[in-house]
N, C-alpha and C positions, 0 to 999 in steps of 0.2 A: 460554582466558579470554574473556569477552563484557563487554560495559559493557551497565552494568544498565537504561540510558535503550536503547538497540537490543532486548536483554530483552523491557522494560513493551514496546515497540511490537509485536517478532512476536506475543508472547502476544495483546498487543491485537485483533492480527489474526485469531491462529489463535479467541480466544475470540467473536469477531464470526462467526466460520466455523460454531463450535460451536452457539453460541446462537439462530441464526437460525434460523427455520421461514418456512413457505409458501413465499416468493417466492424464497428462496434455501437451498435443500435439499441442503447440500453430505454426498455419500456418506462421504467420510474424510479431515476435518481432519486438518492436520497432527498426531502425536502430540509429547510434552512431548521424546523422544531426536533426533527431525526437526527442532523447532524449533532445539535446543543447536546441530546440526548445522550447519543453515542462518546462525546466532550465528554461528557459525566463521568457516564460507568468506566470510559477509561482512566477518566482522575482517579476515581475509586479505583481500581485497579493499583495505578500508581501509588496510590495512600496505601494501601496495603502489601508494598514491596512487589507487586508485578509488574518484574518490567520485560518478561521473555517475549521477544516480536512473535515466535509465534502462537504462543496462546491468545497473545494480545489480539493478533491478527484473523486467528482463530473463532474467538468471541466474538467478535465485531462482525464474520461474514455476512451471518444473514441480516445484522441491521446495515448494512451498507448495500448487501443488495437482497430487496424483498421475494422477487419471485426464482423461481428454477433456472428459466430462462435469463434471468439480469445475472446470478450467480455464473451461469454460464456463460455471458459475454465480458461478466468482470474477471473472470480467470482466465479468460483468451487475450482480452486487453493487458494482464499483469504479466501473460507469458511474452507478447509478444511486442506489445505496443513501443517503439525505439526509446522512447521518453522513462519507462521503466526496467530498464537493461538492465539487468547486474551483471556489471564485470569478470564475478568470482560465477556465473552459470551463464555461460557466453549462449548457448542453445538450452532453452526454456523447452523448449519442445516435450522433453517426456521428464522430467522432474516431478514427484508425486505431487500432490495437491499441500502437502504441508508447509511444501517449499513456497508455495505461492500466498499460504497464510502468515508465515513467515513473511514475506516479502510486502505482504499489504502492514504487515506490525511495522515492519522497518520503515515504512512511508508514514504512516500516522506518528512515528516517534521519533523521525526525522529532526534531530538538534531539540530533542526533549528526552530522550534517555542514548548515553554514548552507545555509540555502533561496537561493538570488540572487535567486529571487524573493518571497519573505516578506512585503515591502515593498507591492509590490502586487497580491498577495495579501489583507493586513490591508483595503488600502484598497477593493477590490474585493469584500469582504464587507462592509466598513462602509454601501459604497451599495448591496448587495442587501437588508441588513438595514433601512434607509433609506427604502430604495421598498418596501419590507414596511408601515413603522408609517402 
């Protein structure tokens, strides 16, 4: 069993995976059986008190992307891609790679486990969006 909010987010992801061309040309999204899978072990996870994005996010790497190469364009896509911005790391650019396992847990637990930081988050896009207008 999966809750169908963890669900909408792998999908989300795997279909950003699919859908992308040029800049981020991933060989072999997850399939629809990989994703249930990954569904799983993170319930497990959850059932067992794990809810830190980034171990979460951590774990899941390599089933989310299979080869060198995929890992490699799904951590350029999570630095860089405008759709996965964090507010609180305006330049992705050199932030170690934890930070980006982190940031894949915070997407897959996206409104299934609270954010602690949410808060300033919200605020932290409100003044990038701010110093935009």
């Amino acid at each position: 069993h999966c809750l169908p909010q963890l669900v909408n987010n792998l999908v989300g992801i795997a279909d950003r995976m699919r859908d992308s061309s040029g800049s981020y040309e991933f060989e072999r999204p997850p399939a629809p059986e990989e994703l249930l899978t990954i569904g799983h072990y993170i319930m497990k996870l959850l059932e067992w008190g794990i809810k830190d994005f980034g171990f979460v996010g951590k774990s899941i790497w390599n089933m989310v992307s299979k080869s060198e190469h995929d890992r490699a364009v799904l951590e350029h896509m999570l630095r860089y891609h405008p759709e996965f911005l964090d507010p609180l790391v305006p330049d992705a650019r050199y932030v170690p790679i934890n930070v980006i396992h982190t940031k894949l847990g915070r997407l897959v637990l996206k409104k299934v486990v609270l954010d602690p930081e949410a808060e300033e988050r919200r605020l932290a896009l409100k003044a990038m969006q701010e110093g935009d207008a």
